[in-house]
PASEBA-1860 file (N, C-alpha, C; in nm, 3 decimals):
! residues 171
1> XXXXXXXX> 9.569/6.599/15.345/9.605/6.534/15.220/9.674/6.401/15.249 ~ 9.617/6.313/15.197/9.696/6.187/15.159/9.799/6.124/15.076 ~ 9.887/6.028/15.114/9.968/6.008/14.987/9.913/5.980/14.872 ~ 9.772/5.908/14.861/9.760/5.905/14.746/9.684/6.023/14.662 ~ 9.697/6.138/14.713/9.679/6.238/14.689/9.792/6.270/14.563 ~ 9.923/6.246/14.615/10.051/6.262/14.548/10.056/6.235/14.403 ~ 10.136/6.254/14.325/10.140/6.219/14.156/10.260/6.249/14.115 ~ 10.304/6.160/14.054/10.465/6.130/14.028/10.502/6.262/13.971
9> XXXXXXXX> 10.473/6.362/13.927/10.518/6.488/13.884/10.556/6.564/13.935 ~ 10.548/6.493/14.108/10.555/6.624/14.244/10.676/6.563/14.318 ~ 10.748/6.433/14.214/10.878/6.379/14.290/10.967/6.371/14.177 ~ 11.106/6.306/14.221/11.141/6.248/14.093/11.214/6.120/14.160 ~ 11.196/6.013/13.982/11.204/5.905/14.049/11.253/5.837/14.097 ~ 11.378/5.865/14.178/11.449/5.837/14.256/11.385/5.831/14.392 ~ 11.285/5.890/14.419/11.227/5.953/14.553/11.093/5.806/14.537 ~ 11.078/5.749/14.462/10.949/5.711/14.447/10.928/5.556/14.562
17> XXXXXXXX> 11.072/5.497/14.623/11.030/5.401/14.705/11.044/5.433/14.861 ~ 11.088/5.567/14.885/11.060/5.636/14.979/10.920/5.694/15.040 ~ 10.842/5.743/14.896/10.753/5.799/14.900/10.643/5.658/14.911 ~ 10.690/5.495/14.844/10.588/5.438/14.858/10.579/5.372/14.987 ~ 10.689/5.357/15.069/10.676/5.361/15.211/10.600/5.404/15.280 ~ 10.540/5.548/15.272/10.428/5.640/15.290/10.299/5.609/15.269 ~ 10.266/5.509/15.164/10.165/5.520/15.135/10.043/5.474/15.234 ~ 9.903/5.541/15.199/9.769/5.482/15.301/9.809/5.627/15.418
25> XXXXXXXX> 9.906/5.678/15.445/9.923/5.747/15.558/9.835/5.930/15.523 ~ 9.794/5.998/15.567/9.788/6.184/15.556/9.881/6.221/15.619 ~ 9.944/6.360/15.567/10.087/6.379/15.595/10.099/6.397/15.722 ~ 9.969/6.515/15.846/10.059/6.572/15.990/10.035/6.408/16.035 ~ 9.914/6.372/16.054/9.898/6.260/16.121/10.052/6.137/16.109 ~ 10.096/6.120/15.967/10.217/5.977/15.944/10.305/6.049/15.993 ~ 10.337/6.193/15.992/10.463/6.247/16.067/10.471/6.207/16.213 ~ 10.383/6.254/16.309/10.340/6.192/16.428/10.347/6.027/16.429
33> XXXXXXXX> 10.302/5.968/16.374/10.255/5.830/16.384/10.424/5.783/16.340 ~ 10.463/5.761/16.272/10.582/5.741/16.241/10.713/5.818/16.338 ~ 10.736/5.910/16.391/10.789/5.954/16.546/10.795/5.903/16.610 ~ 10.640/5.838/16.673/10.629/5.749/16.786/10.688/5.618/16.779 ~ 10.649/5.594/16.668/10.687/5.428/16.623/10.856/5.437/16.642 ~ 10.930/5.546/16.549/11.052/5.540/16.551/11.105/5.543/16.721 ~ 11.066/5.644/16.768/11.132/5.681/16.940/11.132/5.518/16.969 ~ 10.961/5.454/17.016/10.999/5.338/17.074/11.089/5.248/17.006
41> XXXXXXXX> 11.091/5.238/16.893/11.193/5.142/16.821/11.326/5.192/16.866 ~ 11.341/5.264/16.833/11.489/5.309/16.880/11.530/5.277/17.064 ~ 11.454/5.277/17.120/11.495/5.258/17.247/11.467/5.143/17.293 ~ 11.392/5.065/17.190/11.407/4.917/17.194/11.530/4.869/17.186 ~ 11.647/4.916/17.122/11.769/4.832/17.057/11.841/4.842/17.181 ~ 11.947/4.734/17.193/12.042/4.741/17.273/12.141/4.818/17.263 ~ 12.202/4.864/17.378/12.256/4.985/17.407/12.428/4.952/17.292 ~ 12.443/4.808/17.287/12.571/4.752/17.267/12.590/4.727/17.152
49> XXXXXXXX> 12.457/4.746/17.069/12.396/4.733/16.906/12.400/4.871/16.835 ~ 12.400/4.997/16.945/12.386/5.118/16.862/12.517/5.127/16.784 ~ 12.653/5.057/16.793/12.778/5.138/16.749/12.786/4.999/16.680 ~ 12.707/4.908/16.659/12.756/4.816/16.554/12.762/4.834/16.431 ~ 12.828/4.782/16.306/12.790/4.787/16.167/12.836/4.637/16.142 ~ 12.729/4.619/16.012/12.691/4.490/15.972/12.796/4.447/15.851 ~ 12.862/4.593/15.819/12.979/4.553/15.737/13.028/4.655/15.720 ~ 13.199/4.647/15.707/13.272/4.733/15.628/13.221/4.867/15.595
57> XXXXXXXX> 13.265/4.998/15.647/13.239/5.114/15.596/13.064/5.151/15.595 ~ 12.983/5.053/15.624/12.851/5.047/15.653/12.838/5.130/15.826 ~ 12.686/5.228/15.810/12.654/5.297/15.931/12.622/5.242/16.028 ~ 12.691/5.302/16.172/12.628/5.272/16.267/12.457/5.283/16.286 ~ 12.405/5.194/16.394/12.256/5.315/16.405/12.276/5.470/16.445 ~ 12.380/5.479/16.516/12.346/5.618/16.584/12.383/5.677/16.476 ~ 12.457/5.697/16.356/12.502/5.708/16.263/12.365/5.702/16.142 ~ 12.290/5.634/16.168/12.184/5.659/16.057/12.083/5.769/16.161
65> XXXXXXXX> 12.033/5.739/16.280/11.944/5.826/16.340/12.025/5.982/16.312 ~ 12.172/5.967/16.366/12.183/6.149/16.274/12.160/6.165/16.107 ~ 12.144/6.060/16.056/12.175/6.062/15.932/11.984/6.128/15.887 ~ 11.931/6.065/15.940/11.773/6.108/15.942/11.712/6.231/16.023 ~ 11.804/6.262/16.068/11.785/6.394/16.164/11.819/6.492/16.042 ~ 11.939/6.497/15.992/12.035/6.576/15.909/11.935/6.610/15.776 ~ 11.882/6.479/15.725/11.794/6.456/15.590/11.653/6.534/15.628 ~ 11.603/6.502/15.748/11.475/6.589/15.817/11.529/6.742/15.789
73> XXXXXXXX> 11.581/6.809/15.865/11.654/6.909/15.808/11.664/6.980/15.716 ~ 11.738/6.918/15.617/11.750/6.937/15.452/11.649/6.909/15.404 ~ 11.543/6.839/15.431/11.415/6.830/15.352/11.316/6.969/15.376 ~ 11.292/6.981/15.529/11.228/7.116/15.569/11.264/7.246/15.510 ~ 11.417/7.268/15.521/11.483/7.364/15.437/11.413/7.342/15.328 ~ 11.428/7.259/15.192/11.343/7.262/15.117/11.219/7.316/15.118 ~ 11.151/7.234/15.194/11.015/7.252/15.159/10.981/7.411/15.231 ~ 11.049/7.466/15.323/11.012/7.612/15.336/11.048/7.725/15.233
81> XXXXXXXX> 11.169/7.654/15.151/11.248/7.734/15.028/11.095/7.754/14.943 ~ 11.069/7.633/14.910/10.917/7.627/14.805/10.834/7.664/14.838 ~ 10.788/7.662/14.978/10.689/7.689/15.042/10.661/7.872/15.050 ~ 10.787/7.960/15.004/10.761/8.080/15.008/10.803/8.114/14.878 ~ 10.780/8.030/14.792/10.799/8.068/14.606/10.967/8.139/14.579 ~ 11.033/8.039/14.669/11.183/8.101/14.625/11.240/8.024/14.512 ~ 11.295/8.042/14.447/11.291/7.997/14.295/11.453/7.970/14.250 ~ 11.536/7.976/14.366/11.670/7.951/14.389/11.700/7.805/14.351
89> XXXXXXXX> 11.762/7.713/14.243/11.764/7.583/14.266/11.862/7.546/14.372 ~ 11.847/7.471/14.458/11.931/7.403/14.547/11.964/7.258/14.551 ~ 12.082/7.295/14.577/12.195/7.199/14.548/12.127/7.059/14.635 ~ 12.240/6.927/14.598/12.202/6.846/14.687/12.283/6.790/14.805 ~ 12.260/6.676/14.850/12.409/6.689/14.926/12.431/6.549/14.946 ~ 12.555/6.525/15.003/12.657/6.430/14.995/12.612/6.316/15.152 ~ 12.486/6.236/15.121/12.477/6.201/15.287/12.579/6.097/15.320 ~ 12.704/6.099/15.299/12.827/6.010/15.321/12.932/6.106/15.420
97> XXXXXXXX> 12.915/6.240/15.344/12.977/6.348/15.391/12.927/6.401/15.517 ~ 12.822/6.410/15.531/12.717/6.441/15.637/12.740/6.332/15.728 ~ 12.746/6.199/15.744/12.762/6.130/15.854/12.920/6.079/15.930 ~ 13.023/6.126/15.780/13.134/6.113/15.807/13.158/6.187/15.925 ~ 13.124/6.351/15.941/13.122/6.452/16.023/13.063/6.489/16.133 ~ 12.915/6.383/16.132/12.849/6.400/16.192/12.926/6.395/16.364 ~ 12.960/6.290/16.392/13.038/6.208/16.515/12.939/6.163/16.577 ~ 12.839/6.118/16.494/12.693/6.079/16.608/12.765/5.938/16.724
105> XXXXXXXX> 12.880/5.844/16.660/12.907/5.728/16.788/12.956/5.798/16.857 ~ 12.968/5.947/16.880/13.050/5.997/17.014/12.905/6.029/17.092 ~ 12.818/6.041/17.101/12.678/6.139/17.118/12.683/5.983/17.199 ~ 12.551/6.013/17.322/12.449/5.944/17.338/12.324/5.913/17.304 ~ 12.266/5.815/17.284/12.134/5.752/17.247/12.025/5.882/17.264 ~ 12.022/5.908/17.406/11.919/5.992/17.491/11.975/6.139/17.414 ~ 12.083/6.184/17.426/12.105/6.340/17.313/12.061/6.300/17.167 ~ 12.057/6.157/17.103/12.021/6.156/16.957/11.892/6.209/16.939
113> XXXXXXXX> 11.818/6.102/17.052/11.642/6.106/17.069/11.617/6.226/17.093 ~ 11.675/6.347/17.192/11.609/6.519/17.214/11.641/6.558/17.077 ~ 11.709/6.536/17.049/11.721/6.624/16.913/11.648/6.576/16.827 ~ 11.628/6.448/16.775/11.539/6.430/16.703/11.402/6.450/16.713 ~ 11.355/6.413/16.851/11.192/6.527/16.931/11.208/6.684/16.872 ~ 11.293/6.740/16.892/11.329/6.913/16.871/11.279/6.877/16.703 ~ 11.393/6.778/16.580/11.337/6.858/16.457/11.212/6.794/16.435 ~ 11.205/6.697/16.495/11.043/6.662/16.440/10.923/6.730/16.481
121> XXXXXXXX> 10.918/6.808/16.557/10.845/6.873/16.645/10.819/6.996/16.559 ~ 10.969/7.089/16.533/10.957/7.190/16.439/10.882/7.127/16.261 ~ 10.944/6.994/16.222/10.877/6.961/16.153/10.761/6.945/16.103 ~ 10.659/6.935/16.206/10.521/6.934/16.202/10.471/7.034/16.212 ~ 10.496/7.151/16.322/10.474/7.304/16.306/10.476/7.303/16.202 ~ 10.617/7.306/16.104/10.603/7.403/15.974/10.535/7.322/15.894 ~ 10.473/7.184/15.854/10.381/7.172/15.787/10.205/7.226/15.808 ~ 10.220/7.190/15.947/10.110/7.231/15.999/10.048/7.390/15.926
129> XXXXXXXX> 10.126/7.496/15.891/10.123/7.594/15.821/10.116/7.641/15.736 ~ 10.124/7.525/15.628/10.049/7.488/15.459/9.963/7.459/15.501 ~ 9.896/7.587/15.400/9.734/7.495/15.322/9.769/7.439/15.207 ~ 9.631/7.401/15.180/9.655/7.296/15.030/9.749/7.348/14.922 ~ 9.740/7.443/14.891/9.787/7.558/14.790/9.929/7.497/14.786 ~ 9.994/7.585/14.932/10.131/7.553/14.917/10.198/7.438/14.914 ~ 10.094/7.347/14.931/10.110/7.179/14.978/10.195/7.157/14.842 ~ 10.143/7.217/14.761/10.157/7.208/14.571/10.250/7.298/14.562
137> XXXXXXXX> 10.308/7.351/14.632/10.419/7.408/14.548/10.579/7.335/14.545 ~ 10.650/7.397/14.454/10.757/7.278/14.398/10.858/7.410/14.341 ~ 10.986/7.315/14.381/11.103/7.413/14.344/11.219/7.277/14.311 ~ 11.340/7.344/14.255/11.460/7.260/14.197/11.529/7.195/14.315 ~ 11.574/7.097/14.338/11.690/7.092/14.450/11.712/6.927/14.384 ~ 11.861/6.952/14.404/11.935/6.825/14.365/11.941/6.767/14.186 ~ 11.855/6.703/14.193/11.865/6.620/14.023/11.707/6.728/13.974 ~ 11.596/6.737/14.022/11.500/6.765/13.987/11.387/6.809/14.086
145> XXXXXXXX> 11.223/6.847/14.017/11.147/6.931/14.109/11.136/6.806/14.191 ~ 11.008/6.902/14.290/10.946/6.811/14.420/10.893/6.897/14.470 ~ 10.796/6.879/14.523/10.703/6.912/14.580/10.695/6.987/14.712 ~ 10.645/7.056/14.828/10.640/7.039/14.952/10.590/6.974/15.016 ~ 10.439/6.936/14.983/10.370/6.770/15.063/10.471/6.671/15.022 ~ 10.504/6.652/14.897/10.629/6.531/14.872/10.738/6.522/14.958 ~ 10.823/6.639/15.020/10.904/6.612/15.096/10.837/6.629/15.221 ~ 10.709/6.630/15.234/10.691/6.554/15.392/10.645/6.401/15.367
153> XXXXXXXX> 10.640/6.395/15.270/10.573/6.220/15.273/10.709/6.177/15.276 ~ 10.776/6.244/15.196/10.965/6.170/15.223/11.015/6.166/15.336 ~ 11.026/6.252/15.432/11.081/6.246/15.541/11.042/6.138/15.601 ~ 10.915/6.084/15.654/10.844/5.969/15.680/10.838/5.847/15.600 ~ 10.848/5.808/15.451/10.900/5.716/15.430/11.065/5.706/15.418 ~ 11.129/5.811/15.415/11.281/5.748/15.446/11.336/5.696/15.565 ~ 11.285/5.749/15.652/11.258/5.730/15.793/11.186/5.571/15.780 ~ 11.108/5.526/15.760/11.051/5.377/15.726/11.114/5.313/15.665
161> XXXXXXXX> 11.154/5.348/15.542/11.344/5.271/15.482/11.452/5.236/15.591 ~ 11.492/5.330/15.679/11.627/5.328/15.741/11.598/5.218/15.852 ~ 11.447/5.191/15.935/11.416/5.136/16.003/11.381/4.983/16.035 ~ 11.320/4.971/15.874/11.323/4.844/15.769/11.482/4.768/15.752 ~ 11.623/4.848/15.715/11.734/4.837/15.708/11.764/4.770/15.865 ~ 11.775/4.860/15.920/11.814/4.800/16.067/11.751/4.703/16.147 ~ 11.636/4.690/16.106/11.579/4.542/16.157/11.621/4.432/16.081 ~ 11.656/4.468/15.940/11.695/4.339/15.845/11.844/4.341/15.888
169> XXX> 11.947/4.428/15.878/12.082/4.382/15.924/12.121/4.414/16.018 ~ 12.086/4.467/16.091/12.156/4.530/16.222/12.142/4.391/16.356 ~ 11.983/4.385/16.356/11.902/4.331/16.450/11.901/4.174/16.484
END
């Protein structure tokens, strides 16, 4: 399935310039394709650039790469919640709170990158394991529904947002 497979009824619109980041891509393939792109980008930056911020109370990179690790995460959770017709709405969460805690400038570059290989890796498994069917299924979390193909096209265009960000101010 492709993004333009997608239809605004399977996001809400808050999600919609995330999701158009995505677009032209099919979901296992942009998960992969977007990984690769991210790893080398990321190990493109200078080592002396990861703990910078471009302003005031603004994230480090290593600080957004957990921040996209964390959101990978919470999106999968999702989409396996829906993915087995659990009908629980779930909450949303605080990604200010999440990176406050995180301590990703204590971590190294090379521990950000294994871990992020580890959820992306599991990431693709568990899509890999929808068929179309469940691709379509959709449950509550946060403000409103969404989809399970939707939160894999999200993970990959937020991931294309954060990357876009750091080349415009970081870089």
């Amino acid at each position: 399935m492709t993004i333009s497979d997608l239809n605004e009824t399977e996001y809400i619109p808050y999600f919609k310039g995330y999701i158009d980041n995505a677009k032209g891509l099919k979901l296992l393939p942009g998960l992969q394709s977007s990984y690769n792109e991210a790893i080398d980008f990321y190990l493109s930056i200078d080592t002396n650039k990861l703990s910078y911020r471009y302003a005031e109370g603004k994230w480090t990179i290593k600080e957004i790469i957990c921040h996209l690790i964390d959101t990978e995460r919470i999106f999968c959770y999702r989409a396996l919640r829906f993915a087995r017709q659990d009908k629980t709405v779930l909450s949303g969460f605080d990604e200010n709170d999440y990176v406050e805690y995180s301590k990703a400038d204590n971590r190294s570059i090379k521990d950000l990158l294994e871990e992020y290989q580890s959820v992306r890796g599991a990431t693709i498994s568990l899509f890999k394991s929808f068929d179309d069917e469940t691709l379509l299924s959709k449950g509550l979390a946060g403000t409103g529904q969404v989809s399970v193909r939707a939160l894999g096209f999200l993970i990959v265009g937020h991931e294309k947002h954060h990357i876009r960000i750091i080349k415009e101010r970081y870089l």
